[in-house]
CHARMM internal coordinates of N, CA and C (Angstrom, degrees):
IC EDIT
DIST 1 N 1 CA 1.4420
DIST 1 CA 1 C 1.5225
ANGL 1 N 1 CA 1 C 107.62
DIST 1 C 2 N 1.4914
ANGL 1 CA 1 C 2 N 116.77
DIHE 1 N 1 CA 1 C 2 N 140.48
DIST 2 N 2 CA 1.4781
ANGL 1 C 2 N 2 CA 126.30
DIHE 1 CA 1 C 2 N 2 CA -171.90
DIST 2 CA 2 C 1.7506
ANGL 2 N 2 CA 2 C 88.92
DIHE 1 C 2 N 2 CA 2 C -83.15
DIST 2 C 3 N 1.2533
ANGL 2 CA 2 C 3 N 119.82
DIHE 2 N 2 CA 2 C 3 N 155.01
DIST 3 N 3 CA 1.2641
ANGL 2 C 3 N 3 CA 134.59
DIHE 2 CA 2 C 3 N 3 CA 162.84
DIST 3 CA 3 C 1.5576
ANGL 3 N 3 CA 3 C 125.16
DIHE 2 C 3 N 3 CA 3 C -153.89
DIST 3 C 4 N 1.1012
ANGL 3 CA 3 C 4 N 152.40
DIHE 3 N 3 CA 3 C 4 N 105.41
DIST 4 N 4 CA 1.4778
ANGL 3 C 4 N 4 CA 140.25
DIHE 3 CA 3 C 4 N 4 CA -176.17
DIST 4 CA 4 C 1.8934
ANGL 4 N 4 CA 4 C 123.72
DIHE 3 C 4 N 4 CA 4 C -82.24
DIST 4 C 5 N 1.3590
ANGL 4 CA 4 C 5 N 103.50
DIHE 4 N 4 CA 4 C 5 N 108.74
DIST 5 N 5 CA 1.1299
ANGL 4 C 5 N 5 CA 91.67
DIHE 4 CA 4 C 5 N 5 CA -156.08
DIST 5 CA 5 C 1.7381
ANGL 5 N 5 CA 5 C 92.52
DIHE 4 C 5 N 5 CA 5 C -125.45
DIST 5 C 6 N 1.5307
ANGL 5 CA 5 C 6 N 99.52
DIHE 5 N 5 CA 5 C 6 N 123.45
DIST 6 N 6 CA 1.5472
ANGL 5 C 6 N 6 CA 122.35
DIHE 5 CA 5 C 6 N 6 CA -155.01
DIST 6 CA 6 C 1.0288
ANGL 6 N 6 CA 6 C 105.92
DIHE 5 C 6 N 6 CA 6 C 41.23
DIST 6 C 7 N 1.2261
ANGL 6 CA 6 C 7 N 129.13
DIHE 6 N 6 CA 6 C 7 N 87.92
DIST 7 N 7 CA 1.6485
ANGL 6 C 7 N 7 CA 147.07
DIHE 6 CA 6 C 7 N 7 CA 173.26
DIST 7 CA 7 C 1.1478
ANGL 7 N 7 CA 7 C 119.64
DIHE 6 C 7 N 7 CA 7 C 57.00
DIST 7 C 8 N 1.6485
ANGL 7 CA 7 C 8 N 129.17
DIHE 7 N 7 CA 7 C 8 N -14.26
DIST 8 N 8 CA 1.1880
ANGL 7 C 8 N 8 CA 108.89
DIHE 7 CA 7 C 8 N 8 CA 164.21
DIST 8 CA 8 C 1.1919
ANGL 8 N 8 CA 8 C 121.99
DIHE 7 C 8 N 8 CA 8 C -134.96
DIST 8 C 9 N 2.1029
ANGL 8 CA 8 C 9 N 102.84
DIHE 8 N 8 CA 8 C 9 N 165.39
DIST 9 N 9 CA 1.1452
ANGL 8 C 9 N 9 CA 92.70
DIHE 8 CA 8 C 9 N 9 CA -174.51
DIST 9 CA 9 C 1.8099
ANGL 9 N 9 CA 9 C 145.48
DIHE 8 C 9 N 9 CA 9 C -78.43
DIST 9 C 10 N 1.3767
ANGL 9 CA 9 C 10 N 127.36
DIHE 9 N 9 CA 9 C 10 N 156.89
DIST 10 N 10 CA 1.2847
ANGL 9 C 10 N 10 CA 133.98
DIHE 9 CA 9 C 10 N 10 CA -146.90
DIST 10 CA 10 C 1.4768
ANGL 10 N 10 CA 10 C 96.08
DIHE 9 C 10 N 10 CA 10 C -124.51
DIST 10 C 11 N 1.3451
ANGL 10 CA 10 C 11 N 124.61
DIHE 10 N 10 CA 10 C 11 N 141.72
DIST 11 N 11 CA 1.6076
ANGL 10 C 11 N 11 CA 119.89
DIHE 10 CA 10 C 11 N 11 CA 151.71
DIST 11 CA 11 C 1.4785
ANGL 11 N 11 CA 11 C 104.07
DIHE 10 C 11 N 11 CA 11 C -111.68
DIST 11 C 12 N 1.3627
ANGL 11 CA 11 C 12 N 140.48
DIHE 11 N 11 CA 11 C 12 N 138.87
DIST 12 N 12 CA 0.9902
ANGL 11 C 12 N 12 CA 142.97
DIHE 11 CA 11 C 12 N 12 CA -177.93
DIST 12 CA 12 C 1.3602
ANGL 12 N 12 CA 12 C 97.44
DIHE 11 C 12 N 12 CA 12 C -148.01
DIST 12 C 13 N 1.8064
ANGL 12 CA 12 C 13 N 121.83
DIHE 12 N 12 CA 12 C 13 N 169.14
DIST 13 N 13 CA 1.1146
ANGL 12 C 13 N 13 CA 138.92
DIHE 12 CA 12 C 13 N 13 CA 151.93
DIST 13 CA 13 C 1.6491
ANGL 13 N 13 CA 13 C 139.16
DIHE 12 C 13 N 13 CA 13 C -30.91
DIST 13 C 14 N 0.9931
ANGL 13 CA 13 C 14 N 95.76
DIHE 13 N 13 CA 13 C 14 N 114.86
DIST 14 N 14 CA 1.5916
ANGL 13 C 14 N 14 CA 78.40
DIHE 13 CA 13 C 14 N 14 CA -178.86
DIST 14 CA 14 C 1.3311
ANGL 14 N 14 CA 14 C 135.67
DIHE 13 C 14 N 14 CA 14 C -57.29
DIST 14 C 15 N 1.5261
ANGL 14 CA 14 C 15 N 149.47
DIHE 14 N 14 CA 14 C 15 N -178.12
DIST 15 N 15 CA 1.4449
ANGL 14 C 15 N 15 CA 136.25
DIHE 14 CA 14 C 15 N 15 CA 153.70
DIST 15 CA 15 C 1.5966
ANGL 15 N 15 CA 15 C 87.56
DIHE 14 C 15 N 15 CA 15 C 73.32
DIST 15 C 16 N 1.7654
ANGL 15 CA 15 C 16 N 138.85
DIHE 15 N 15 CA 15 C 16 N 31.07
DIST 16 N 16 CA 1.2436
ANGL 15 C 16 N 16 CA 112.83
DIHE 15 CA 15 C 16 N 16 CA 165.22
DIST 16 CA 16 C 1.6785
ANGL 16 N 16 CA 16 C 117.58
DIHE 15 C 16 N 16 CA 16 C -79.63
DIST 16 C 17 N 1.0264
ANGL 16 CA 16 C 17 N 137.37
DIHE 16 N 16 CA 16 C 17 N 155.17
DIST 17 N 17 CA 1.5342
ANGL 16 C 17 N 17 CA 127.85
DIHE 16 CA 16 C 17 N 17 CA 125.12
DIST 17 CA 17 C 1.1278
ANGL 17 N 17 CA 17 C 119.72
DIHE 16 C 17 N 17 CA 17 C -72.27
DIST 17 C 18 N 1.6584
ANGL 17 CA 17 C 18 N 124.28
DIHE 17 N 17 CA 17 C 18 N -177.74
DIST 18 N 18 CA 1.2682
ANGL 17 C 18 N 18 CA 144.24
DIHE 17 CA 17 C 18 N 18 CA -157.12
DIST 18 CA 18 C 1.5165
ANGL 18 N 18 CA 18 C 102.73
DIHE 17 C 18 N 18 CA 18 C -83.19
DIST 18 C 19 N 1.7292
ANGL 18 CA 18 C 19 N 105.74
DIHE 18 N 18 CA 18 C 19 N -26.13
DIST 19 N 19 CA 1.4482
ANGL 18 C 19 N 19 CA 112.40
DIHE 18 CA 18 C 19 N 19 CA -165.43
DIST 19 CA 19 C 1.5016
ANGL 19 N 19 CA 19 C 109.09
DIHE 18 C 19 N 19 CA 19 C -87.56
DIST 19 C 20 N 1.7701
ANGL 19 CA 19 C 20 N 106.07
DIHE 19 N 19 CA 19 C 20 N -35.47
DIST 20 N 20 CA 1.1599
ANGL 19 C 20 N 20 CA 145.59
DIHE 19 CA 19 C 20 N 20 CA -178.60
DIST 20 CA 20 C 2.1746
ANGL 20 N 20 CA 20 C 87.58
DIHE 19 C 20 N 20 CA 20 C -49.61
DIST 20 C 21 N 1.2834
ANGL 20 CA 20 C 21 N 100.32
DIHE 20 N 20 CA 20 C 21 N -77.40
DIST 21 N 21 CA 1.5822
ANGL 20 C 21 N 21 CA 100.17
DIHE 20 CA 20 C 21 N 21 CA 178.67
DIST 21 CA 21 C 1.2003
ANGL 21 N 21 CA 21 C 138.30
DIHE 20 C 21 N 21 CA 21 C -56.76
DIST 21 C 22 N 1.6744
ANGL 21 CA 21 C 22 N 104.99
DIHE 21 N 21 CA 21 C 22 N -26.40
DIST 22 N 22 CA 1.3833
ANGL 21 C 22 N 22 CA 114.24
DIHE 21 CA 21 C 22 N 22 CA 167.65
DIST 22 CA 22 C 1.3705
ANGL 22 N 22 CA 22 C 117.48
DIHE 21 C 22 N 22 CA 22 C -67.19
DIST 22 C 23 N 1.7548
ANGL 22 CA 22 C 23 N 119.23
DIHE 22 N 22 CA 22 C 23 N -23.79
DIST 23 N 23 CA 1.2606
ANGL 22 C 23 N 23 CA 95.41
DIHE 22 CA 22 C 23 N 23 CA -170.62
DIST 23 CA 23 C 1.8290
ANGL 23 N 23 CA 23 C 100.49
DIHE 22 C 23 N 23 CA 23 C -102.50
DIST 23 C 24 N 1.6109
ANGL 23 CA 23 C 24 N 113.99
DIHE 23 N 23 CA 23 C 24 N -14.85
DIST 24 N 24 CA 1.5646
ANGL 23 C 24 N 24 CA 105.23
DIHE 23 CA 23 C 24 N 24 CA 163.37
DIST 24 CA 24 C 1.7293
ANGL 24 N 24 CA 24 C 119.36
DIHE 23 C 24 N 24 CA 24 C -59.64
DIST 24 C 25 N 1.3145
ANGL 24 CA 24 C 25 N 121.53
DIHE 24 N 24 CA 24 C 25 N -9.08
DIST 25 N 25 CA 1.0896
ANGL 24 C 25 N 25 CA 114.93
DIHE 24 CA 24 C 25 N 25 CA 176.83
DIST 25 CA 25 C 1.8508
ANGL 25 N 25 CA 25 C 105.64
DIHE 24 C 25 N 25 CA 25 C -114.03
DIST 25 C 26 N 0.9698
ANGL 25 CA 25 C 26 N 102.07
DIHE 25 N 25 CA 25 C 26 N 17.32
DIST 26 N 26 CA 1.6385
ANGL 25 C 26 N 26 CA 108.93
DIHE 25 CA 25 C 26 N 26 CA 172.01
DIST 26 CA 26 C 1.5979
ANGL 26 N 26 CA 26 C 107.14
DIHE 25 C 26 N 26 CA 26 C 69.47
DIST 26 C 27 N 1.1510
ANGL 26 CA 26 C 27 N 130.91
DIHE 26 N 26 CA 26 C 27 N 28.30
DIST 27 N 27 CA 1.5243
ANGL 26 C 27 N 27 CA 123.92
DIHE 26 CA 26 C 27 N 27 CA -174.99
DIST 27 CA 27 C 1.4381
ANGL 27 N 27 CA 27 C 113.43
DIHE 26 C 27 N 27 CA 27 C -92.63
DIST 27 C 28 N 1.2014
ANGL 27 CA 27 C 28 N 124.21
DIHE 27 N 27 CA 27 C 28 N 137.25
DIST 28 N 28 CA 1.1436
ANGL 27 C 28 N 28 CA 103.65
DIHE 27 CA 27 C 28 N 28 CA -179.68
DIST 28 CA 28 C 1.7472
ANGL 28 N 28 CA 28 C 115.28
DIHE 27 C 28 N 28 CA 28 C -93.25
DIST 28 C 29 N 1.0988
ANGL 28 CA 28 C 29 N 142.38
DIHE 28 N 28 CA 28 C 29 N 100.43
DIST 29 N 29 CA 1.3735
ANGL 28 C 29 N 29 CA 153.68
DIHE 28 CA 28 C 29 N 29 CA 159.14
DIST 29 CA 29 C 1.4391
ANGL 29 N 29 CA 29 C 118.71
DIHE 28 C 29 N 29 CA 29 C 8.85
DIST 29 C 30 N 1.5586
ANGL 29 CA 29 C 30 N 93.10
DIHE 29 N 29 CA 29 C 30 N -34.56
DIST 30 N 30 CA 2.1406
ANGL 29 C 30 N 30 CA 86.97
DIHE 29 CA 29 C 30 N 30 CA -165.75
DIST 30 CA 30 C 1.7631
ANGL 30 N 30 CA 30 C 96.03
DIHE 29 C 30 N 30 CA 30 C -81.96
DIST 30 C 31 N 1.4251
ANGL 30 CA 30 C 31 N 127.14
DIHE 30 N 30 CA 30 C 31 N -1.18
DIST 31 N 31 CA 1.0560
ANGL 30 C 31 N 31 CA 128.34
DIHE 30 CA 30 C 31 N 31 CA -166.57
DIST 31 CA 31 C 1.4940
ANGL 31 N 31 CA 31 C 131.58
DIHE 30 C 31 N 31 CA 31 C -141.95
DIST 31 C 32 N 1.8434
ANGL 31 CA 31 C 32 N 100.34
DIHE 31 N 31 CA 31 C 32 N 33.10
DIST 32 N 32 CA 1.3650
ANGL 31 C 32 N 32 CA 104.21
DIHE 31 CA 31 C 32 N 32 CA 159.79
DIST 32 CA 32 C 1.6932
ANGL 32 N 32 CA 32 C 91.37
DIHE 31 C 32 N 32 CA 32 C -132.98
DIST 32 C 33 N 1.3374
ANGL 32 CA 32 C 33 N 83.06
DIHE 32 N 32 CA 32 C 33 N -173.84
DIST 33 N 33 CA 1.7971
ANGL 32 C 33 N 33 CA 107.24
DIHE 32 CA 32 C 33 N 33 CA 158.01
DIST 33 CA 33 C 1.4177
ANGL 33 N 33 CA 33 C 111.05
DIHE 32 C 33 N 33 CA 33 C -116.67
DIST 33 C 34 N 1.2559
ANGL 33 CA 33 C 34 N 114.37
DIHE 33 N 33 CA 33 C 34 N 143.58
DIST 34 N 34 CA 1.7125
ANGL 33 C 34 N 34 CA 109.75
DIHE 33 CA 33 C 34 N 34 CA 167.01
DIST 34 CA 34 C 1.4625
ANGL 34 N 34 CA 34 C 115.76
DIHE 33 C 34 N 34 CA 34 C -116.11
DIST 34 C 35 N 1.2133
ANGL 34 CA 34 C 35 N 131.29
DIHE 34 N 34 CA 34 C 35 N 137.36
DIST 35 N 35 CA 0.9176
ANGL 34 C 35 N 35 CA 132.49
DIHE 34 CA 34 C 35 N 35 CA 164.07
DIST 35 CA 35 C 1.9016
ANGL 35 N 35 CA 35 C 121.17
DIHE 34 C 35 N 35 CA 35 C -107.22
DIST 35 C 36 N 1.2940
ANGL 35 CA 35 C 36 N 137.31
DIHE 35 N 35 CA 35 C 36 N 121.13
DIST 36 N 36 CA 1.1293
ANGL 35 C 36 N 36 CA 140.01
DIHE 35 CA 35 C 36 N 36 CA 167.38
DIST 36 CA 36 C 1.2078
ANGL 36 N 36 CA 36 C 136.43
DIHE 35 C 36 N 36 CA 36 C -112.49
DIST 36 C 37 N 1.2546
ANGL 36 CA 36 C 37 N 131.50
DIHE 36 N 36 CA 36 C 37 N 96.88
DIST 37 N 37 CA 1.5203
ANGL 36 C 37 N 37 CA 151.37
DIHE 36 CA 36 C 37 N 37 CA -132.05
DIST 37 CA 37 C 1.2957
ANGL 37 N 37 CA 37 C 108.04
DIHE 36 C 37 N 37 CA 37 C 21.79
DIST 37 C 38 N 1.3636
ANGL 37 CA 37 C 38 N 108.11
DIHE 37 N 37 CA 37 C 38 N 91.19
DIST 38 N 38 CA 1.4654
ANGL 37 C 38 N 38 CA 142.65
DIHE 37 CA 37 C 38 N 38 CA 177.65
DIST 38 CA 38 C 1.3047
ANGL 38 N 38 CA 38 C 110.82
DIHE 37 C 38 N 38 CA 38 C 25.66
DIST 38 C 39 N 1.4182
ANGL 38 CA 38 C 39 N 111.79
DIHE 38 N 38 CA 38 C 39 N 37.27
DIST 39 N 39 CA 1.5764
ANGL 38 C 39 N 39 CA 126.52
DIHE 38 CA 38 C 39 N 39 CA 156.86
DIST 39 CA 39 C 1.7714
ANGL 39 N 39 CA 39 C 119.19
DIHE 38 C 39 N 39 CA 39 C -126.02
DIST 39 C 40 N 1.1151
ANGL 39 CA 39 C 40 N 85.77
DIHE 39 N 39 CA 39 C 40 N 125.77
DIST 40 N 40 CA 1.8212
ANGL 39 C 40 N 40 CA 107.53
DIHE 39 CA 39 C 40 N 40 CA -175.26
DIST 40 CA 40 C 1.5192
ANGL 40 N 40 CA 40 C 110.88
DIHE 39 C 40 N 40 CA 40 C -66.55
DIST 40 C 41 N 1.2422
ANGL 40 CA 40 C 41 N 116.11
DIHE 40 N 40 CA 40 C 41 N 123.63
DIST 41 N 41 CA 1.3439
ANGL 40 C 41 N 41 CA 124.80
DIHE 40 CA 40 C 41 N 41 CA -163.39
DIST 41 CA 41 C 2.0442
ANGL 41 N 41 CA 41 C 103.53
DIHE 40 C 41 N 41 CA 41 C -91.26
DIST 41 C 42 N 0.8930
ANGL 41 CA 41 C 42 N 116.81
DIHE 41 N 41 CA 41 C 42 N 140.82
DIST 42 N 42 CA 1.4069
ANGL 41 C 42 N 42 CA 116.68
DIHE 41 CA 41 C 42 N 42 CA 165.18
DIST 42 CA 42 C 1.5028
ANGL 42 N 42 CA 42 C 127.05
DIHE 41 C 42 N 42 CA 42 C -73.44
DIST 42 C 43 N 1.1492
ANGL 42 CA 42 C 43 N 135.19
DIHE 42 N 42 CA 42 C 43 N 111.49
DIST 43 N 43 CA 1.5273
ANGL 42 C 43 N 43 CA 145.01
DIHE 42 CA 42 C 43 N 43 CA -160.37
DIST 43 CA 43 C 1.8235
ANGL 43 N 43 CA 43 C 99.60
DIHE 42 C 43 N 43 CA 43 C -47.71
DIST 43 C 44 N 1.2759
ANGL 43 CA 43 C 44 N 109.21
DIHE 43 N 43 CA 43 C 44 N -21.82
DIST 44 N 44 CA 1.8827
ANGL 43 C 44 N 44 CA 126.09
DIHE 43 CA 43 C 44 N 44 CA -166.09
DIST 44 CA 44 C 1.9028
ANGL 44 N 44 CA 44 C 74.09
DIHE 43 C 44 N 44 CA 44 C -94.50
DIST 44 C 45 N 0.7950
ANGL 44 CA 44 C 45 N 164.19
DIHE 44 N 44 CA 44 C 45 N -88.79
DIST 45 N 45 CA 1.2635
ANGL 44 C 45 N 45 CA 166.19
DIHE 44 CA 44 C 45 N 45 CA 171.82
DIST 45 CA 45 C 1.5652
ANGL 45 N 45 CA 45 C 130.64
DIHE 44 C 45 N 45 CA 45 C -14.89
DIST 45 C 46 N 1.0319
ANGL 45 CA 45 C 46 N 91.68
DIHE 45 N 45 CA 45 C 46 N -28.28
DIST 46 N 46 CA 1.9782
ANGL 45 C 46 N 46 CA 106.86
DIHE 45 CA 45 C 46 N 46 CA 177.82
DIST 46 CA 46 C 1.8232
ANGL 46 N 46 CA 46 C 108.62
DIHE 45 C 46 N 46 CA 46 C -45.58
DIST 46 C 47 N 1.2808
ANGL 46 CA 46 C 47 N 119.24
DIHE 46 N 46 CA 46 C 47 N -52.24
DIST 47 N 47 CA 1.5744
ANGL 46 C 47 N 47 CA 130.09
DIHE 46 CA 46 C 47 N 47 CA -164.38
DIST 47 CA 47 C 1.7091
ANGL 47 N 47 CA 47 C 91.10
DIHE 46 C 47 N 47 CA 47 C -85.18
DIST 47 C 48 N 1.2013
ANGL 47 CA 47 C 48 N 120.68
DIHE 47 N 47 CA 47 C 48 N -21.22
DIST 48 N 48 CA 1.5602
ANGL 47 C 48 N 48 CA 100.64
DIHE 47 CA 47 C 48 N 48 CA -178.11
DIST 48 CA 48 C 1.8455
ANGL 48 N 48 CA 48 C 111.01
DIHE 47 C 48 N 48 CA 48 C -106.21
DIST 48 C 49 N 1.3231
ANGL 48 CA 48 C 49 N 103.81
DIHE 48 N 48 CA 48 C 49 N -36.92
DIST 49 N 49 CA 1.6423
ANGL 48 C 49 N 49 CA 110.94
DIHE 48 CA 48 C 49 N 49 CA 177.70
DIST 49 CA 49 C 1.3478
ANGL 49 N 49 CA 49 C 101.88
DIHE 48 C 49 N 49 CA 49 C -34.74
DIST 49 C 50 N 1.3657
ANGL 49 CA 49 C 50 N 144.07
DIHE 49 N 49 CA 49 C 50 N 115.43
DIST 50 N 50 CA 1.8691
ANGL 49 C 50 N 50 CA 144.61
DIHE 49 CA 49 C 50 N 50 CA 146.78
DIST 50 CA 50 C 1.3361
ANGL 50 N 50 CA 50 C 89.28
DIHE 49 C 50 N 50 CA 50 C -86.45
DIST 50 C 51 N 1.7546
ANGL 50 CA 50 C 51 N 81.73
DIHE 50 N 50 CA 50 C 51 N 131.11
DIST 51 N 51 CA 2.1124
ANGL 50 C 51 N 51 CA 109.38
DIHE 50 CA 50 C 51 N 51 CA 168.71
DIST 51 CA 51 C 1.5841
ANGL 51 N 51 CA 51 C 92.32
DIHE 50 C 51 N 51 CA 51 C -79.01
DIST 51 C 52 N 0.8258
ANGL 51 CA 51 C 52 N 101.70
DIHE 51 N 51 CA 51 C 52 N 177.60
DIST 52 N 52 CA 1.6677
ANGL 51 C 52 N 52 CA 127.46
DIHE 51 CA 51 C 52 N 52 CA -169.51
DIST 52 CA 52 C 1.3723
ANGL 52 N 52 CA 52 C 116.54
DIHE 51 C 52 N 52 CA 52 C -135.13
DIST 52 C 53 N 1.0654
ANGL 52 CA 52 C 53 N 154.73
DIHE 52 N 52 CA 52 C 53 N 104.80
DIST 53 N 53 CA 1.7081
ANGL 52 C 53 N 53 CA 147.11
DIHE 52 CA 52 C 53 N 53 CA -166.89
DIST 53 CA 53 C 1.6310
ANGL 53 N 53 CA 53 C 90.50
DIHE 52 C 53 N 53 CA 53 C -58.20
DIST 53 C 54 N 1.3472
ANGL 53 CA 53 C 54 N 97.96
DIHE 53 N 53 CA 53 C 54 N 138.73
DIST 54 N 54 CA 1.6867
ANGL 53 C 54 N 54 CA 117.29
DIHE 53 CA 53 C 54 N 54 CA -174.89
DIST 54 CA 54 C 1.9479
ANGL 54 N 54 CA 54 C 105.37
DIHE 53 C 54 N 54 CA 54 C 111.81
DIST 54 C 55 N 1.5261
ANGL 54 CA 54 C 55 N 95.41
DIHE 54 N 54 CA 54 C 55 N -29.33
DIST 55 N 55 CA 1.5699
ANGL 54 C 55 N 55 CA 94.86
DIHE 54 CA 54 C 55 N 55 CA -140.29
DIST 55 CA 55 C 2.1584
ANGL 55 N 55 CA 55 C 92.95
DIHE 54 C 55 N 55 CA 55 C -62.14
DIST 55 C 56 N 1.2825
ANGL 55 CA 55 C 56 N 104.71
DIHE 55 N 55 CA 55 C 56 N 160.45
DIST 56 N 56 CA 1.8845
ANGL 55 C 56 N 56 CA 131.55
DIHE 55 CA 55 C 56 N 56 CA -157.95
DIST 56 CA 56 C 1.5667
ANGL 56 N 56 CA 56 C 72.15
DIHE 55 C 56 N 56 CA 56 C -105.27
DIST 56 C 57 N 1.7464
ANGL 56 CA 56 C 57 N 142.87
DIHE 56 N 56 CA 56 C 57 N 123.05
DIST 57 N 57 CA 1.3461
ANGL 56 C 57 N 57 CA 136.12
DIHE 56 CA 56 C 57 N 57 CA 150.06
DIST 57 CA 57 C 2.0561
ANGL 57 N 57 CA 57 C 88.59
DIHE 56 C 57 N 57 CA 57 C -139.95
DIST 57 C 58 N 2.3062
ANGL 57 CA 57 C 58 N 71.57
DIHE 57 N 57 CA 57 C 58 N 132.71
DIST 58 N 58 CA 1.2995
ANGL 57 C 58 N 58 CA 77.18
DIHE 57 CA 57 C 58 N 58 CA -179.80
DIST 58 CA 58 C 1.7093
ANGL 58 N 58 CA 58 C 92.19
DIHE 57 C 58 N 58 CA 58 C -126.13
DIST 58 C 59 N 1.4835
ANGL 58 CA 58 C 59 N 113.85
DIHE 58 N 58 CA 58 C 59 N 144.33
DIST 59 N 59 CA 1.3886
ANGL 58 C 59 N 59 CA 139.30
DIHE 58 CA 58 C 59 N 59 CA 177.03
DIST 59 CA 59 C 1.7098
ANGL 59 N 59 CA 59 C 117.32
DIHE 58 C 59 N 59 CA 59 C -91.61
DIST 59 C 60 N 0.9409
ANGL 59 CA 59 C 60 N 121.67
DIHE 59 N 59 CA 59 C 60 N 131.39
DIST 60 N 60 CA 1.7081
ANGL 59 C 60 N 60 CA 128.93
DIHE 59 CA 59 C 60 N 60 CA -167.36
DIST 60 CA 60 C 1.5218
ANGL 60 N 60 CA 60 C 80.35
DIHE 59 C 60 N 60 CA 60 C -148.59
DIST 60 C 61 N 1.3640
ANGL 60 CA 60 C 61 N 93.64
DIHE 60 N 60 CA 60 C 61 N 126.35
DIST 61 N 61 CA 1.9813
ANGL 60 C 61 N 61 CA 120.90
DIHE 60 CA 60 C 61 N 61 CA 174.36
DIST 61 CA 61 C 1.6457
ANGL 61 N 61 CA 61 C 99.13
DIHE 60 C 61 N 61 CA 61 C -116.05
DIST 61 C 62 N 1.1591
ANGL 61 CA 61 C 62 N 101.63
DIHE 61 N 61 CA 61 C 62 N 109.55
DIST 62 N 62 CA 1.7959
ANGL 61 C 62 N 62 CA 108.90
DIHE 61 CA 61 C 62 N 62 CA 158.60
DIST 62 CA 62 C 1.1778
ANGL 62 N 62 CA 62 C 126.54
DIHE 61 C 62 N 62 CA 62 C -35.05
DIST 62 C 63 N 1.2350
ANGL 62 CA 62 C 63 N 156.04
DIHE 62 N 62 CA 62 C 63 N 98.33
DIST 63 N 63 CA 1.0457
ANGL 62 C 63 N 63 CA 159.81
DIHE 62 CA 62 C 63 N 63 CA 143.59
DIST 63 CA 63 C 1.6924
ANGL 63 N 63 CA 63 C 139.38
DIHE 62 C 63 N 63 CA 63 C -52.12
DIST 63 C 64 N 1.0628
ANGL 63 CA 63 C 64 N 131.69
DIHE 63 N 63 CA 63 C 64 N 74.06
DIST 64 N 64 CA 1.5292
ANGL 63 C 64 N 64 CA 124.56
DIHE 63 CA 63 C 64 N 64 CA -172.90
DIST 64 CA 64 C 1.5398
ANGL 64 N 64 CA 64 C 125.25
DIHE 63 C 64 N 64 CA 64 C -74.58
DIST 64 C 65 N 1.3296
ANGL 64 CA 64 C 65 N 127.68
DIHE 64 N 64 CA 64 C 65 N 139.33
DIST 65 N 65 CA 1.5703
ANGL 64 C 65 N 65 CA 125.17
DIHE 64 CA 64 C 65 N 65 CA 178.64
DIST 65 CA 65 C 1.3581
ANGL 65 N 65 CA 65 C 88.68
DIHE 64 C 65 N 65 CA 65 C -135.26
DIST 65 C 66 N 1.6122
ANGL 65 CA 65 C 66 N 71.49
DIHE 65 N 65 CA 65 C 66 N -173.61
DIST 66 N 66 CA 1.7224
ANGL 65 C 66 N 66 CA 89.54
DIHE 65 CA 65 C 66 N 66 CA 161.94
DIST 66 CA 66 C 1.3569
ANGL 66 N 66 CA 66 C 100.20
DIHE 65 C 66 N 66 CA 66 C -179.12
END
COOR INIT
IC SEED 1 N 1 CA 1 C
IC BUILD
């Protein structure tokens, strides 16, 4: 399934979830936000949300300074 994820495009597996992708792309979960067609996914939601081929998912990683 095609998917664009932060602007570009991705082929991945079908039947993923959000959690499903986070961990094929090595991210660790407790420390982004996702958004999938410009709706914000709930962190309690990650293992059940299914992407959809087409679907727009954008990834934001927390960052701390100081």
């Amino acid at each position: 399934m095609k998917l664009t994820i932060n602007g570009n495009g991705t082929e991945v597996k079908d039947g993923l979830t959000v959690k499903g992708l986070l961990e094929c792309l090595e991210i660790e979960p407790a420390r982004v936000a996702v958004e999938v067609n410009l709706r914000i996914i709930r962190k309690d939601d990650f293992h059940t949300h299914e992407l959809k081929d087409g679907d727009s998912v954008e990834i934001v990683n927390f960052v701390g300074g100081g």
